[in-house]
C-alpha positions in Angstrom: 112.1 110.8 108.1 115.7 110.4 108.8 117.9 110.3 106.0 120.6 108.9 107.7 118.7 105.7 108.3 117.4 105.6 105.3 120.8 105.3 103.4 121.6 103.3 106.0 119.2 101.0 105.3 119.0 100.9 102.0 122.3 100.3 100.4 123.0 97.7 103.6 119.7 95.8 102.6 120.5 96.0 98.6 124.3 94.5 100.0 122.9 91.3 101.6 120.8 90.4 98.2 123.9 89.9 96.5 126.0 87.0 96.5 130.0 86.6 95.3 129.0 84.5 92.7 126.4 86.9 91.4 128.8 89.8 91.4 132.0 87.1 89.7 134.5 87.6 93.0 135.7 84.7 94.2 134.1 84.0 98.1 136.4 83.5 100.5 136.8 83.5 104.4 134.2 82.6 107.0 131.2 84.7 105.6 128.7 85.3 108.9 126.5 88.2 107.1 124.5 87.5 103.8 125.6 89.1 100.6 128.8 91.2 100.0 131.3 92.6 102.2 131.8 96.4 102.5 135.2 96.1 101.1 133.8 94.2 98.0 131.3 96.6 97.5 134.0 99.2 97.3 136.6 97.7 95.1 133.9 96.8 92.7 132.8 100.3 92.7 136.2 102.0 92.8 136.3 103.7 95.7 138.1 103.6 99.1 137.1 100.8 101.6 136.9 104.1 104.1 134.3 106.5 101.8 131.8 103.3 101.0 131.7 102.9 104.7 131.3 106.4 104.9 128.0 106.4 102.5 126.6 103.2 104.1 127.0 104.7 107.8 124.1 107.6 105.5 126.6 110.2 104.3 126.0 110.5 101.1 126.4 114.5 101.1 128.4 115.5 98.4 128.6 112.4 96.6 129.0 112.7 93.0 126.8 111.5 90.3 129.8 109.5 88.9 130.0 107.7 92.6 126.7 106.8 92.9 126.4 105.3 89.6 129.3 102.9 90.4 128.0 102.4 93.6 124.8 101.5 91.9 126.8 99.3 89.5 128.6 97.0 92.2 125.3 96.7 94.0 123.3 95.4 90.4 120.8 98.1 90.8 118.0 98.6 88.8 117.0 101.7 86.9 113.8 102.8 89.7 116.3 102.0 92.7 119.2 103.6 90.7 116.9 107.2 90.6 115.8 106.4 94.5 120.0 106.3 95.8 120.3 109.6 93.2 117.0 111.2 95.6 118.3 110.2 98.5 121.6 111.9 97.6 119.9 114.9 96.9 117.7 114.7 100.4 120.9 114.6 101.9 122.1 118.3 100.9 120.7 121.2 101.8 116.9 122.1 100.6 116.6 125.5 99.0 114.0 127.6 101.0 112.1 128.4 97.7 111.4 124.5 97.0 110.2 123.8 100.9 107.7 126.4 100.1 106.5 125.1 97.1 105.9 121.6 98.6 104.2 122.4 101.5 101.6 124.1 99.3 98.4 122.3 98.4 98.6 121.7 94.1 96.2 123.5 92.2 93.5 121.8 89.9 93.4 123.6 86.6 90.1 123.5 85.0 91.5 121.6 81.7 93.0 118.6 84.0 89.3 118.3 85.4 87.5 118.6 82.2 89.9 116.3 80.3 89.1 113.8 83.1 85.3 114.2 82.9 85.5 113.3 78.8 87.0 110.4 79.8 83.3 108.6 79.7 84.0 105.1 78.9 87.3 104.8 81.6 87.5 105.3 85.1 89.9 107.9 85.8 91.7 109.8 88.9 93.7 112.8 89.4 96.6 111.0 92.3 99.5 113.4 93.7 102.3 111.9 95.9 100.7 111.4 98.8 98.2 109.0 97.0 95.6 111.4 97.8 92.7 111.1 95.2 92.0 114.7 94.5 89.7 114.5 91.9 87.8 111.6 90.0 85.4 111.6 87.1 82.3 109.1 87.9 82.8 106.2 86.6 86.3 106.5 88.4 84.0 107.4 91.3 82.2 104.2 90.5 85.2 101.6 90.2 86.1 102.7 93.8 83.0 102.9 95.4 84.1 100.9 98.3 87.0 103.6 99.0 84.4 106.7 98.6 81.4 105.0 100.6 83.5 106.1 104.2 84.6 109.3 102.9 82.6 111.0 100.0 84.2 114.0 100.0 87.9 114.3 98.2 90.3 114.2 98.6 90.7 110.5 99.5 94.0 108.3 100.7 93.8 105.1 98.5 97.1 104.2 101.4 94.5 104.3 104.2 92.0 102.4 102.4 94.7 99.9 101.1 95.9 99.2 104.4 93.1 100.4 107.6 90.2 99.6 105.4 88.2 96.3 106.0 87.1 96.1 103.2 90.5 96.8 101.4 91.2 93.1 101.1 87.8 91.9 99.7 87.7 94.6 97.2 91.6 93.4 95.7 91.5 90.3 94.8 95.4 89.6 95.0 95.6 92.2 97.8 98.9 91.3 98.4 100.3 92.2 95.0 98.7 95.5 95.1 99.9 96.7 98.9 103.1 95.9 98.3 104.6 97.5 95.3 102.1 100.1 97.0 104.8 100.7 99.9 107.7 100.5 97.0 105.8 103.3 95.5 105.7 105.6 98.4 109.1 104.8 99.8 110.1 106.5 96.3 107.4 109.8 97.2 109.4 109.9 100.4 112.8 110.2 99.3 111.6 112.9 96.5 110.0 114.5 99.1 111.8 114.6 102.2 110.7 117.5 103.8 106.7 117.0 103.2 105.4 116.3 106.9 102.2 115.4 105.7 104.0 112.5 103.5 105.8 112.1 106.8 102.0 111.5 109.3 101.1 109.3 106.5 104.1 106.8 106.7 104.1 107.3 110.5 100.3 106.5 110.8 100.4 103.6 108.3 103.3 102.1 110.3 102.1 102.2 113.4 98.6 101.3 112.4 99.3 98.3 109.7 101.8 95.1 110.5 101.9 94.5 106.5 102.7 98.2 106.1 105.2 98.0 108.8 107.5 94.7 107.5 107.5 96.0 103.5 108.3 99.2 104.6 111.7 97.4 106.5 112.2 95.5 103.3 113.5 98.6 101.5 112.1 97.5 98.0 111.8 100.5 95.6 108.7 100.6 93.0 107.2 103.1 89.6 103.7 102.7 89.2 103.6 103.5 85.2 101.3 100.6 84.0 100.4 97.2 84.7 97.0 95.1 85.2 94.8 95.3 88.5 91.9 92.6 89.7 88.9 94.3 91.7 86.4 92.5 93.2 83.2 95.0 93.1 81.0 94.9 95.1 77.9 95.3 92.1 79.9 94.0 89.2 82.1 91.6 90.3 85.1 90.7 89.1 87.2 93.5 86.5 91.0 92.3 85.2 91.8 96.2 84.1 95.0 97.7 82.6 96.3 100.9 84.1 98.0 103.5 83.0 100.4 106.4 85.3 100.3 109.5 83.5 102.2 112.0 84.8 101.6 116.2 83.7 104.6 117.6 83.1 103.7 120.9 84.2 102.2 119.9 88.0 104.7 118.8 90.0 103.8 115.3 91.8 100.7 115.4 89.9 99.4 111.8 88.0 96.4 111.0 86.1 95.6 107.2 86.3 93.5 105.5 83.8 91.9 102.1 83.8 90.6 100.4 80.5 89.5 96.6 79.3 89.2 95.1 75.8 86.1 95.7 74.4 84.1 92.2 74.0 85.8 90.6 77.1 83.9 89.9 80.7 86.3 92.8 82.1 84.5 94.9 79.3 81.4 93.9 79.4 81.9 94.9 82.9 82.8 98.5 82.3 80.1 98.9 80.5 77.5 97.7 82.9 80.0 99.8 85.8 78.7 103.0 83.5 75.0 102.1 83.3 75.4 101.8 87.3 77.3 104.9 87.7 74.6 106.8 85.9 71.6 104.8 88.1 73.6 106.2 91.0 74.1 109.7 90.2 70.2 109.9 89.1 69.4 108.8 92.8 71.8 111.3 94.1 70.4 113.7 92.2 66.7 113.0 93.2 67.6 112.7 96.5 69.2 116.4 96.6 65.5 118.1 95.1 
């Protein structure tokens, strides 16, 4: 992925969403692009008309955390795309040799991470890196997803492809929409934290070419943290689940996040867990049988 581009694009897309009146400057002249002028963007952030240009154009080598904070300021960003302009700066300068070679190698499993997420009985649960590769699932995680793992058993599994180049993607989420998209924010944040993955890179590239929704979101720019929320699924045994999800990430294992999903006990989202389990189990006792 070019970096240059993606400054580029970035700060000149987060420039046409703001208007003079949002950012108090009175507007004046024959305006003929949307949002702020270059020059405004600069004398609100202190800087030269000459070096915001400069950025914009996708230098941002060598800018200073103090630069890109006002710049950040004048263009009323929020805290995720704040952190995203602060990656990108740090994309743009040279890569220790050290940290390539750590990225490019596959992230180890510990035992504990697996075992914590196989006592996780009554919630499905995943083990996600960057790449939203499912590396490792307990069952009734296994369960809740059955539509992704029916095509590909094995982990791990790419909840992107199955988002966007699975049929079955859109019957399975309900407001498929509202999932996809923050889906693309989420990676377009993976990519600028890890520029120099080329797997990362295939995936964006495939999606892209393969996916007209992937393609237009991925133009819009829009920066998104999965950290918690609510999800609708539409299984295809249970039926409808309203869950709330959490993004846990390990501290120790770099790009590494456990996601959780729960319901209130009592509810129909509940109740449906609980019947999810008692099909999980029927499932694993035919798979079971099958392999005597």
């Amino acid at each position: 992925m070019d970096n240059r581009s993606e400054v580029r694009a970035f700060l000149t897309s987060r420039r046409a969403k703001i208007s003079p009146e949002q950012a108090g400057i009175p507007a004046y002249g024959n305006r003929r692009v949307a949002g702020l002028r270059r020059g405004e963007i600069a004398a609100l952030a202190g800087v030269s008309v000459e070096y915001y240009t400069r950025l914009e154009r996708g230098n941002l080598a060598g800018a200073s955390d103090s630069v890109l904070d006002a710049i950040a300021r004048a263009l009323q960003l929020d805290d995720t795309e704040t952190a995203h302009l602060h990656h990108l700066a740090r994309a743009a300068g040279p890569q220790p040799v050290r940290t390539r070679a750590r990225r490019d190698k596959a992230p180890e499993i510990r035992p504990a991470i697996r075992r914590v997420l196989h006592s996780m009985t009554g919630v499905p649960a995943f083990l996600r890196n960057h790449r939203f590769d499912i590396l490792a699932a307990n069952p009734l995680g296994m369960a809740l997803y059955a539509p992704m793992f029916a095509a590909n058993a094995a982990l791990p599994v790419n909840s992107m492809r199955f988002t966007f180049l699975d049929p079955h993607a859109q019957a399975f989420y309900p407001d498929w929409a509202q999932v996809a998209r923050p889906a693309v924010a989420a990676l377009r944040i993976a990519a600028a934290q890890h520029p120099d993955d080329q797997q990362l890179m295939n995936l964006i590239g495939e999606l892209s070419m393969r996916s007209e929704p992937f393609r237009a979101w991925w133009a819009a720019q829009d920066v998104y943290v999965h950290r918690h929320g609510t999800k609708s699924f539409r299984h295809p045994v249970i039926g409808e689940l309203d869950l709330a999800f959490e993004a846990l990430e390990l501290p120790g294992d770099e790009a590494l996040t456990v996601l959780t999903y729960s319901a209130e006990p009592g509810t129909g989202s509940g109740d449906g867990l609980e019947l999810l389990a008692t099909w999980a189990a029927t499932q694993e006792g035919v798979a079971t049988r099958a392999s005597e």
